[in-house]
N, C-alpha and C positions, 0 to 999 in steps of 0.2 A: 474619368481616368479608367483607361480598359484593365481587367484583372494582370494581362501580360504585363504589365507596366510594374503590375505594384507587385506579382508577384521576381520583378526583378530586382527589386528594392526601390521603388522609388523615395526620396522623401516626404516624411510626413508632414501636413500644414493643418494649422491651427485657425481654427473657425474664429472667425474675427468676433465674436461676438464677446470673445474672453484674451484678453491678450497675453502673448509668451512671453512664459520668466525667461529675463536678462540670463546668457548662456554664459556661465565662466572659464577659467583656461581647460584646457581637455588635458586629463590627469594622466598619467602613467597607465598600461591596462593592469586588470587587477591581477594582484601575485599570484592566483592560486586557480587562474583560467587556463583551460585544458591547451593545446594546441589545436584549434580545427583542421588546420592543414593536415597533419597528421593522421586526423582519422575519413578526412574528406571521402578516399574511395569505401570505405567500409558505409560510410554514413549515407552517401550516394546508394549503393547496393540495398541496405536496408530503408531507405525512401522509397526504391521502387518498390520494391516487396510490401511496404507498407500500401501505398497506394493500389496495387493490384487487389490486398486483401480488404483494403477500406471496401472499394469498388464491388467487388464481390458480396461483401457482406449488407452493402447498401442495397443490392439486388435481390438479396433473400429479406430484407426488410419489407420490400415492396411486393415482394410476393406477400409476405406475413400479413398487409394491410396496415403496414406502418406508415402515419403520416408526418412522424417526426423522429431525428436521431441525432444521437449526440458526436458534436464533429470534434470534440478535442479528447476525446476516449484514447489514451494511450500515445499521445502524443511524446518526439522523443524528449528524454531528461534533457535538463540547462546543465551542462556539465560544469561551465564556469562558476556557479556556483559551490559546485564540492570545491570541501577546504580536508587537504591534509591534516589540520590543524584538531579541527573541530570538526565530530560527526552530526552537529544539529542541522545544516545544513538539510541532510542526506532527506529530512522531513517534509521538506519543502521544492527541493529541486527539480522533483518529478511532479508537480503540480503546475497548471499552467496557471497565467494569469495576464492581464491584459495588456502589461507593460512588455511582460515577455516575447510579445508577440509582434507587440507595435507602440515601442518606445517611443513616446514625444521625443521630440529634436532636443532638448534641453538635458535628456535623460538619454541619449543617444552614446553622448563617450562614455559613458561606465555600464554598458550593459555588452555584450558578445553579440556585435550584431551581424556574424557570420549564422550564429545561432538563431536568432530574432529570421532572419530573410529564411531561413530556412523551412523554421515553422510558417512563413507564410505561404510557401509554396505546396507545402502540406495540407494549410489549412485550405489553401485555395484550389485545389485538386479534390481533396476530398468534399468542398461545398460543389461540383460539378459534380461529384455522383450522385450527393443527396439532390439535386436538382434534376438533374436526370431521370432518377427513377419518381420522381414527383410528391418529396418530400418536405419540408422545411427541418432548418437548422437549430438545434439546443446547444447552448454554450454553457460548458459549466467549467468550473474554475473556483479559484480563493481570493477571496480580494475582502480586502483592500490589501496588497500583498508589499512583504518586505522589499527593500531596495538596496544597494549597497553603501555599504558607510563613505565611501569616496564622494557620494552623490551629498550625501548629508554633511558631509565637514563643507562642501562647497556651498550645499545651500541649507545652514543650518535652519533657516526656516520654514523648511519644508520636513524635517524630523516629528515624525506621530508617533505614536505608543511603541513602546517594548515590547516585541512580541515572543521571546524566547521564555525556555523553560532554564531557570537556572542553574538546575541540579543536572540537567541534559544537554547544555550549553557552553561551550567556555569562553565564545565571543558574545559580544552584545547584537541582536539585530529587532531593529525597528520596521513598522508599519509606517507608512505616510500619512503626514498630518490633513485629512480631507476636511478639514474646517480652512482652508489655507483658500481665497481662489485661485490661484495659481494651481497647485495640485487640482483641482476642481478642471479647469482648462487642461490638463495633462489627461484627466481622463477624458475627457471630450476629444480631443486629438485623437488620443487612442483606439475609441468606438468608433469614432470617426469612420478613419481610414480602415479599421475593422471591415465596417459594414459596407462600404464600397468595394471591399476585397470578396466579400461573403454577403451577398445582401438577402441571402439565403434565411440568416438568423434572423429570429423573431422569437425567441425567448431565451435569456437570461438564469442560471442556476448557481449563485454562489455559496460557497461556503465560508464562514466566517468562526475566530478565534481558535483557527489551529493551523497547524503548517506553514507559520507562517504570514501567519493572516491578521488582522484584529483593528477594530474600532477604538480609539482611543475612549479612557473614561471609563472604560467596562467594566464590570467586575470580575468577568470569567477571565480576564487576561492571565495571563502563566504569572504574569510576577504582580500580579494584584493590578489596580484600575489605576492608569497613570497614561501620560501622553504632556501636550505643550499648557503648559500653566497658561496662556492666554485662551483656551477651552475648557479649562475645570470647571466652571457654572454650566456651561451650555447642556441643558439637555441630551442628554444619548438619543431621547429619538428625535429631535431634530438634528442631530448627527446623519444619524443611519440613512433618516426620510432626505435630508438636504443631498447626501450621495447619489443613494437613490433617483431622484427627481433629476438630478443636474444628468445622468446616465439615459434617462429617458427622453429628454429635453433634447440631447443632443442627436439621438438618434432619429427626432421627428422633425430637424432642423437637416438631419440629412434624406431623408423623406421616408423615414420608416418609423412605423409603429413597433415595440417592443415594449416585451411581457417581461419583469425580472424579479425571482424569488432569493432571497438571503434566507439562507439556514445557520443558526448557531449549531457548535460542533455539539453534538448530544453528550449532553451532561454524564459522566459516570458517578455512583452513590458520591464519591469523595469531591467530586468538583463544582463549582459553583455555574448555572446558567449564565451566561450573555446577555440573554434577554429577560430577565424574570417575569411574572407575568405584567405587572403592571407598566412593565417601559414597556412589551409585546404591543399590551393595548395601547398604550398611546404612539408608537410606532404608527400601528397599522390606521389609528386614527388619523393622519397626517399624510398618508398615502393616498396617491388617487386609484383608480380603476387600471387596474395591470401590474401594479408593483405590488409586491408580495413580501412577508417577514415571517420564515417558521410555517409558512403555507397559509398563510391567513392574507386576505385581498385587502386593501385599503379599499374603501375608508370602512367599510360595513364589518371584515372578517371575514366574507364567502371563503370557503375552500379556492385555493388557487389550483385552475384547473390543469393537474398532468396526470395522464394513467399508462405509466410504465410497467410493461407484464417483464417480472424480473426471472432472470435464469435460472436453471438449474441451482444450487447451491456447490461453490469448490473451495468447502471449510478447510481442505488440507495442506494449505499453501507451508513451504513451496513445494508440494508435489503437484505434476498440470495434467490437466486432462480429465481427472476425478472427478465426475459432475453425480450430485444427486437430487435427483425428483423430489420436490416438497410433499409431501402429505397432506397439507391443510388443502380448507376449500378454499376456491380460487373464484372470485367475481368473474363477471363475463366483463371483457372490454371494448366496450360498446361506445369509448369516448372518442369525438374529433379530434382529439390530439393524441391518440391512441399512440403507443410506443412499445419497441419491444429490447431486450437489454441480452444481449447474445454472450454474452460475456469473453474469455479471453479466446486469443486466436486456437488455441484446441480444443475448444468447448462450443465455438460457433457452430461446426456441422448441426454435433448433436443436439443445442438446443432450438436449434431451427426445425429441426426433426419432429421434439418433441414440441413444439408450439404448430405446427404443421398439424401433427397428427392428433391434435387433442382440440383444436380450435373448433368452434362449435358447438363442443359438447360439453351437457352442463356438468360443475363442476362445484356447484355450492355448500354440497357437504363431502364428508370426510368417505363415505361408502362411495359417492358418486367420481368424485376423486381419484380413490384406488380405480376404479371401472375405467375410469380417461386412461389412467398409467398403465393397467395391465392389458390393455387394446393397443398401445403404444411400441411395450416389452414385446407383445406379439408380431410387430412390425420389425421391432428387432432383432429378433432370435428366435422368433416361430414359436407356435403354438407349445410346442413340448418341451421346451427351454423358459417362457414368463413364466413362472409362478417363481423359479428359482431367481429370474433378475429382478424380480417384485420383491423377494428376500433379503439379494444384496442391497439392491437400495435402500432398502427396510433396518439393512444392518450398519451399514454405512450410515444412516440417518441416525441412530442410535449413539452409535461413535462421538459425530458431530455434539449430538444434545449430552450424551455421558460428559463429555469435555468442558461444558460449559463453565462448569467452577473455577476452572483454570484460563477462562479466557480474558485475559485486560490487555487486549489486541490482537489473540490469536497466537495463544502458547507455543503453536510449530515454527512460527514467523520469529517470534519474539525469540523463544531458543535457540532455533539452527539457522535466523539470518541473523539478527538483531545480535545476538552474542555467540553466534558461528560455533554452535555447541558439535554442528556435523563435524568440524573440519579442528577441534581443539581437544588436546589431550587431558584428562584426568590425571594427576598427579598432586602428592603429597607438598611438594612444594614450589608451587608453580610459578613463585617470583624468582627462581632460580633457575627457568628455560634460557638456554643458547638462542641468539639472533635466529639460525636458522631453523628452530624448532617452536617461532613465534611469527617469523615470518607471515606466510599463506593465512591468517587468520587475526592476529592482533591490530596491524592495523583496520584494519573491518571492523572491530568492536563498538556497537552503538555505547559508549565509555567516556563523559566529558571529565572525571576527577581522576584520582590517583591511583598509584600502582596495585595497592590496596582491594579497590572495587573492582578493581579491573580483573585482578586472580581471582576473584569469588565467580564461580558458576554461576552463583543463584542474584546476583546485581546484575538487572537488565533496566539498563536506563535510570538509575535510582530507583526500582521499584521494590524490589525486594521482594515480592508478593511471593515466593516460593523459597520464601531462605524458613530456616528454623524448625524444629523437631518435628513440631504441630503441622507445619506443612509439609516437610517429608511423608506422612502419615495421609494426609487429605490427597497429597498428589500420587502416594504406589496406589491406593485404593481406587481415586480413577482412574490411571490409566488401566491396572491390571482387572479392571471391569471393565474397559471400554476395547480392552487387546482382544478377547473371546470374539468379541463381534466383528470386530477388522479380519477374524483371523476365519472367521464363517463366512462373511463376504469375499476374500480371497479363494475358497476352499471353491462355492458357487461361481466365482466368474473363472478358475482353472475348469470346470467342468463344463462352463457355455463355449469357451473357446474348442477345447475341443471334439465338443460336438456339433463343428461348423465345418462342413465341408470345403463351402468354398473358401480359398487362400486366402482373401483379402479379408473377410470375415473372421478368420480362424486369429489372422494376425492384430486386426483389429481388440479383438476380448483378449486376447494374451497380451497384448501390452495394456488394457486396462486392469489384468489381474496381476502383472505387472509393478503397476500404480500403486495398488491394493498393497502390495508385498514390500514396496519402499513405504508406503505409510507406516507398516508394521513396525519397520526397522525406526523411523524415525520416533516413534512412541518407546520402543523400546530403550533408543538413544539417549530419549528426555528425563524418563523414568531413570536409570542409570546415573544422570550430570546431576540430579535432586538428591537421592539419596545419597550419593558420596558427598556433595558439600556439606550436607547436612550433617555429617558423620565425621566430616573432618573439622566441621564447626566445633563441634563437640569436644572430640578429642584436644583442638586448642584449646579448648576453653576449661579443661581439667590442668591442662601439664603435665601432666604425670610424666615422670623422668624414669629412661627404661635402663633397664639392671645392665649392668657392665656385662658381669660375667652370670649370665644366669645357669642355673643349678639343673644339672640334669634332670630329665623330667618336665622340662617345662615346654607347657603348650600353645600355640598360639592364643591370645585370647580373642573375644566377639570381635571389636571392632576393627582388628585388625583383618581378620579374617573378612569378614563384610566389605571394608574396603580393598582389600587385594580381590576380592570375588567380585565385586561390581566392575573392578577394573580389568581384569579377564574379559568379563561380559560385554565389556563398553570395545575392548580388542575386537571380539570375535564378533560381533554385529554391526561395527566398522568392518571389517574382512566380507561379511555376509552384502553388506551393502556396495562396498567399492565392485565391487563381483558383479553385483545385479545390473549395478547402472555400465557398467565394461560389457557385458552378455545381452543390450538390449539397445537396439537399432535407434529406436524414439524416445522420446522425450520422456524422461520421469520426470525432473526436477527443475526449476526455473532457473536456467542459467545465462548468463550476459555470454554474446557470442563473442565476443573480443574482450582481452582483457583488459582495455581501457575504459568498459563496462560494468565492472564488477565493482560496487560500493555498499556502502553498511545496509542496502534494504534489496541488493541482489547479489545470490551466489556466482561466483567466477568459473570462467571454461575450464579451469584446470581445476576443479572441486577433485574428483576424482585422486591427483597428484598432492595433493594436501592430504587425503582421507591416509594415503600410504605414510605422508610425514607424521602424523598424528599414532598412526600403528607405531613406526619406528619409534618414536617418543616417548609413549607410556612403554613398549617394552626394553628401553635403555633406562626407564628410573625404578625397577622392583628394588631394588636395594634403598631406596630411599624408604619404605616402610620400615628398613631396622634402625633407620636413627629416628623414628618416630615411636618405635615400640621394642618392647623387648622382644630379641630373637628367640623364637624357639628351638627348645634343647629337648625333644623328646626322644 
């Protein structure tokens, strides 16, 4: 079947070797699927732009001496998957997965498959440029990935583990039961017609137990190890190996060899492994030559061989563009699968630049290192300008590693996307906001419970990790150490830019000093949203009932004072910031170009229009301080 065909839609058919589950009535589409029609020309426009930039960037691959690249990198979100309802979802949606792609015919009526043909024509566009420039294809993805419950009330036997988080959750959503053969034959189908679409692929990268994901039986699962009572005995790695194998099997029945690694989500101190090591080993014991778990080869353990030179680092999401140079030594990549990781569409130039211009030289320890980067910086700003961008980088890198304490996914994400602390006012009492001064930002809240968690600044996702005194204290302290060095690095990149003659260069450093300057703000922002919950935590948690009539003389007292000051502050660097991104051509900040776009893990075109609702907001409640405290009468 020629790619034209399939990437028209054709239907999918199942390898006789496994027969298809009996197909039921075709249901309702699901309630909470977007309209594709609606956004068709937008989403057409952004295909081609995609495909021009894939194209491109598979060209600077090939120059870089890449022989492999990853083709579902940034593939667009499954909209029909967002629920009004429930932000868990939002975790999962932009993740691809093989169903999503190339739904068996059985799983065909409950999935969007305006969505489905769409990504094929993506994926199938962009395997013509990695083949062109003389590449092969890396598939990565989550799998064994959720389905929709429409699909499981029809075939309740095909229902596998639970994979949501409960406290992040408010619907239930399952993984598919891959002990089942049926399912077993749904992924065969799937890869199937995959790899006739892309026969380009020849290794496999999953991720498993998050987003969406999970093996039944496991123990890292979010709601504990659970899946269909007729698999509770079975082994987990003849689980894992039995997917595995039947994924492999299928692809060598379509005449291709393939390599496939499963990674468990890396454990954080509080969570439990997927794999611990004894299932690991007996996994990888039961695997043959190719298939991989946690990077370990069946049946021996070798290293499963991939060597991805990774990008720049852009710790500061969502600000874009902000890339900074590693410091550590860097191995020589000397591998036949050698690969290089360009990262997002404003970071591509540059780190092609910087893998260009460093390539060759060695770079095994940390002196030789700096000597690669500042022969680089030289490349970019001349002789008389590196040492100073050796600096910011140096200071910017600092920032990154200062932050650390605060990172359980990336404190800038988690704050000003995750709980839209950009775009959300500070106030006294903020179960008492008007529709329209909740609008631009509550429904966005990654928020599955009550009204309650929802008003707390410092409840992001059930985590809590920055509520309470101790943590106000741990978080002014980093930031207000890591602010000096954001704010040195900006001071050196206003001074590269303008000692760049040429225009395109001048504009280039000033929108990354720019970048520099909305980082600023957004530290300052988070510092800001900590302190005051934690303050107003406080204060509820005394009552203290403030005087009627107080007695001439009387002064503000601390806490009152602290929170009208932080909330001034939080005003005026909202103002400072609406400003900067108004006064600048390019891109600071990661925004959905439509607003049809715009969901709990990206900010919306109109951020901007929200940031002024949020001014007007906090300055319409100052009086709401004197029924919190006693007015002062001095």
């Amino acid at each position: 079947m020629s790619i034209k065909a399939l990437m028209l839609g054709t239907s999918a058919v199942l390898l006789t070797a496994m027969a298809a589950p009996a197909m039921a009535e075709r249901p309702p589409a699901p309630a909470n699927m977007m309209d594709a029609k609606a956004n068709a020309a937008a989403d057409a426009a952004a295909d081609r732009l995609d495909i021009e930039r894939f194209s491109h960037e598979a060209a600077l691959m090939k120059d870089l001496g890449s022989a492999q690249m990853n083709v579902t990198k940034n593939l667009p979100i499954a909209r029909f998957e967002l629920d009004r309802d429930d932000p868990y979802p939002a975790w999962f949606a932009h993740h691809i997965a093989l169903f999503k792609v190339f739904p068996p015919a059985v799983l065909q009526p409950y999935m969007d498959m305006d969505h489905s043909r769409r990504l094929q024509r993506l994926v199938a566009a962009r395997c013509q440029a990695i083949s062109a420039n003389g590449m092969t294809a890396v598939w990565t993805a989550n799998e064994p990935s959720v389905l929709p419950e429409d699909f499981y009330v029809a075939y309740p036997e095909y229902r596998g583990a639970r994979i949501d988080h409960m406290l992040r959750a408010r619907k239930i959503y399952f993984a598919p039961n891959v002990d089942h053969p049926d399912v077993l034959a749904m992924y065969r189908e799937s890869v199937t017609q995959l790899l006739r679409l892309c026969p380009s692929i020849d290794t496999f990268i999953w991720v498993t137990t998050d987003a969406g994901s999970g093996f039944a039986w496991n123990p890292g699962l979010y709601p504990g190890a659970n899946g269909n009572s007729d698999g509770a005995a079975r082994p987990l790695a003849d689980r894992v190996s039995g997917f595995m194998i039947n994924i492999q099997q299928a692809a060598a029945a379509a005449g291709k060899q393939v390599r496939i690694n499963i990674n468990q989500i890396e454990p954080r101190r509080w969570m439990i492994p997927t794999f611990g090591p004894d299932v690991e080993e007996n996994i990888v014991r039961k695997l043959p030559a190719g298939l991989a778990v946690n990077g370990k080869e069946g049946p021996d353990g070798k290293a499963f061989e991939t060597s991805i030179a990774r990008p720049a680092a852009s710790p500061f999401y969502p600000v874009v563009g902000l890339v900074v140079p590693g410091f550590a030594p860097v191995k020589a990549n000397t591998s036949p699968r050698r690969a290089y990781e360009l990262g997002q569409p404003d970071t591509v130039q540059f780190n092609y630049r910087l893998f260009k211009a460093t390539a060759g030289q060695p770079m095994g320890d940390r002196l030789q290192r700096l000597a690669a980067l500042r022969g680089f910086a030289v490349s970019e700003v001349g002789e008389d300008q590196a040492s100073n961008l050796i600096e910011a980088w140096q200071s910017l890198d600092r920032v990154a590693l200062l932050m650390q304490p605060l990172d359980f996914g990336g404190m800038l994400r988690f704050g000003h996307v995750l709980n839209r602390w950009i775009a959300r006012p500070m106030v006294p009492y903020p179960q008492e906001l008007k529709d329209e001064e909740v609008v631009a930002w509550k429904p966005y809240l990654f928020q599955a419970r009550g009204e309650e968690q929802a008003s707390n600044l410092a409840d992001i996702q059930a985590m809590r990790m920055y509520e309470g005194w101790g943590a106000r204290l741990l978080f002014q302290q980093t930031i207000e150490t890591a602010l000096p060095e954001a704010e040195k690095a900006h001071k050196l990149m206003v001074d590269i830019a303008a000692s760049r003659t040429d225009p395109e260069a001048r504009a280039y450093w000033d929108l990354t000093a720019r970048r520099v300057q909305a980082l600023i703000y957004l530290l300052r922002s988070a510092n800001n949203m900590v302190l005051f919950q934690a303050q107003l935590d406080r204060v509820n948690g005394i009552a203290a009932k403030p005087e009627a009539n107080p007695v001439l003389g009387v002064q503000a007292d601390w806490p009152r004072q602290d929170m009208v000051n932080l909330a001034r502050a939080e005003i005026d660097n909202t103002v400072a910031l609406e400003r900067l991104l108004a006064g600048t051509s390019g891109p600071l900040l990661d925004l959905a170009v439509a607003p049809a776009d715009e969901y709990t893990m990206r900010l919306g075109p109109d951020l901007r229009a929200a940031m002024r609702q949020k001014i007007r907001t906090m300055n319409a409640h100052w009086r709401d301080y004197d029924r919190m405290f006693t007015i002062p009468n001095p």
